[in-house]
C-alpha positions as CSV (number, residue, x, y, z in Angstrom):
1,X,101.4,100.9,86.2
2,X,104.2,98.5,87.5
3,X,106.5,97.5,84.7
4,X,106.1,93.7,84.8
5,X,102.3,94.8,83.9
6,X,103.7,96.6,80.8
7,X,104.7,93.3,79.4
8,X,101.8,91.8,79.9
9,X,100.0,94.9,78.7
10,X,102.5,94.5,75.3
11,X,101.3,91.0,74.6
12,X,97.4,92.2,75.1
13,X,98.3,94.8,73.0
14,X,99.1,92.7,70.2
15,X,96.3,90.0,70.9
16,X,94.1,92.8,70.3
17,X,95.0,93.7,66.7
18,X,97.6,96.1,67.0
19,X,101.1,95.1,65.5
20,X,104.1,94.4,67.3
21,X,105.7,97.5,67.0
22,X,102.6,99.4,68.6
23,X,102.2,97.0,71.0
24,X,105.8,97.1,72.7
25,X,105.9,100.9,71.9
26,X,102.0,102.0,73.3
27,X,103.0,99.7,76.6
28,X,105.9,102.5,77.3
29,X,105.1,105.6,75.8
30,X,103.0,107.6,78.9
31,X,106.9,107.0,80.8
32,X,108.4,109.6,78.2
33,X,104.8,112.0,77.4
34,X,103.5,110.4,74.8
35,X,99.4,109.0,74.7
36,X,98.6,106.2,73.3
37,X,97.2,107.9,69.9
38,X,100.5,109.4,69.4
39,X,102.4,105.7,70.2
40,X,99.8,104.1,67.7
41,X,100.8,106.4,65.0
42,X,104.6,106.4,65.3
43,X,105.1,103.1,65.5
44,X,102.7,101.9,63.1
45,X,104.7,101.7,59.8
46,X,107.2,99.4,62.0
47,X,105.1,96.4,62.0
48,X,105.8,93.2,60.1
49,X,109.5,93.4,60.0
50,X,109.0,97.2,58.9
51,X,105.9,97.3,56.9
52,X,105.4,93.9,56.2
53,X,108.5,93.6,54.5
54,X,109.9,91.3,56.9
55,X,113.2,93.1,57.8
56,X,113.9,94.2,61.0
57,X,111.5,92.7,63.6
58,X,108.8,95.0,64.3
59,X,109.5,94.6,68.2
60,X,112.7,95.3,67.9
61,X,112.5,98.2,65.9
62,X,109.6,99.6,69.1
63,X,112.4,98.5,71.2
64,X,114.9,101.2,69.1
65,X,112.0,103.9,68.9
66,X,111.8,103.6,73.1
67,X,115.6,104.0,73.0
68,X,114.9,107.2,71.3
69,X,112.2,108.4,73.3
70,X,114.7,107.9,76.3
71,X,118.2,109.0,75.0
72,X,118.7,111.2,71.5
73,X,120.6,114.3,70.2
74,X,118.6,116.9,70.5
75,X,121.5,119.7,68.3
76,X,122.6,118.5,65.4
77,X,126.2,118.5,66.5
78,X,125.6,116.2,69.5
79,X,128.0,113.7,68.8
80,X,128.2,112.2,72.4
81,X,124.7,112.2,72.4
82,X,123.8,110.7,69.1
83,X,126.9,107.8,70.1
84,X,125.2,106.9,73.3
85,X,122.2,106.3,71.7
86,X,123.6,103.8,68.9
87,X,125.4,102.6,71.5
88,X,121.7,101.6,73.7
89,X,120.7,100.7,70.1
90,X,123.4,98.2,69.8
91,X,122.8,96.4,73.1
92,X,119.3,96.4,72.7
93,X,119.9,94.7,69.1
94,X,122.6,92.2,71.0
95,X,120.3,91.0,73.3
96,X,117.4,90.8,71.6
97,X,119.3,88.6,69.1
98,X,120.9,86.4,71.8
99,X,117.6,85.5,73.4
100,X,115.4,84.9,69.9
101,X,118.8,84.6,67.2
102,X,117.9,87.0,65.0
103,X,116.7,90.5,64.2
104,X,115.1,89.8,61.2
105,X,111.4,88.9,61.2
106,X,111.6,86.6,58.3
107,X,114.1,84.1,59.9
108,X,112.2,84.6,63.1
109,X,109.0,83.7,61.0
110,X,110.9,80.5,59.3
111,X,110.2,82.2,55.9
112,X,112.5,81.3,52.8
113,X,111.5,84.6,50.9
114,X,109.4,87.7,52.3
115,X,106.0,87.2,50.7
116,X,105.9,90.7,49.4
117,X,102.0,91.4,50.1
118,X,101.6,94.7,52.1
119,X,98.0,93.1,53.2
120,X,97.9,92.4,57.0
121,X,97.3,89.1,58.4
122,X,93.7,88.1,59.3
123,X,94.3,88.0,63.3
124,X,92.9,83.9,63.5
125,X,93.5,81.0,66.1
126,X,96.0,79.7,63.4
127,X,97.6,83.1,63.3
128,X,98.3,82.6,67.2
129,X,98.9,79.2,67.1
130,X,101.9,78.9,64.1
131,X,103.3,82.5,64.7
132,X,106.4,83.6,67.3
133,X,105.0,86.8,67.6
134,X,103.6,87.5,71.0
135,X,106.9,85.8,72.3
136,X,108.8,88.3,70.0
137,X,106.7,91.1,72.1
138,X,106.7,90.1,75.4
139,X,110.8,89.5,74.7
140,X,111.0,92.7,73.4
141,X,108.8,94.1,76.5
142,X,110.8,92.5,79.0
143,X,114.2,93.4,77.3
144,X,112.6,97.2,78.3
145,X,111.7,96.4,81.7
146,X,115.7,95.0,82.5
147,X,116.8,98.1,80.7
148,X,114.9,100.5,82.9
149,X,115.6,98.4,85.6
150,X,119.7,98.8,85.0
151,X,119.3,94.7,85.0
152,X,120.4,94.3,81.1
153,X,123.2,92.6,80.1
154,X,126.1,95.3,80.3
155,X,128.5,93.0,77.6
156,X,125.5,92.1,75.3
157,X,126.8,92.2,72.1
């Protein structure tokens, strides 16, 4: 699969049900060994701004998971390693807040308060319609794409 189609494969990802950490996680997961099953269930408690708590974004948080997938300590005393990967962290982070401004899925969603319900949003027209979300994935997505591509900002902070 080319890795424009991932994005696109993101988005239907999410249109389908999934949440937007499984959708920008599943989309990239065969690159580093991983089936879709095991995507699905790692990245599931991510969704929602990390368990519907409106925190982090969810996509942004798949974007971090990828990261990790691609570049981690694997000895506990790895310091160059573990540095590299906050530092891919970071960047991610910076450019995913330049293009949407913000990480947190509660200011993305225009909330005052998080609205503290762990029930999951019936997926409706009007879901579609008054939520950023499939932007928020397809951003996230692309974000991927540039950084496999070496095109990501190198000074995005």
């Amino acid at each position: 699969m080319e890795l424009e189609e991932r994005i696109t494969r993101a988005v239907a990802l999410f249109r389908s049900g999934f949440n937007c950490s499984q959708s920008v996680v599943v989309a990239f997961a065969d690159l580093y060994g991983f089936t879709e099953e095991q995507a699905l269930h790692m990245s599931a408690s991510f969704g929602g701004g990390i368990g519907r708590m409106r925190m982090t974004c969810g996509t942004a948080c798949g974007l971090f998971m990828l990261a990790g997938l691609e570049q981690c300590a694997l000895r506990g005393d790895d310091r160059a390693a573990k540095s590299a990967n906050y530092a891919l962290v970071q960047r991610l982070a910076a450019e995913f807040k330049r293009r949407n401004g913000s990480l947190i899925c509660a200011e993305l969603l225009g909330l005052k308060q998080p609205e503290g319900s762990p029930q999951a949003s019936e997926r409706t027209p009007e879901y579609y319609a008054k939520r950023p979300c499939p932007r928020m994935v397809e951003t996230a997505a692309r974000i991927w794409v540039e950084h496999l591509r070496g095109e990501l900002p190198a000074d995005a902070e």
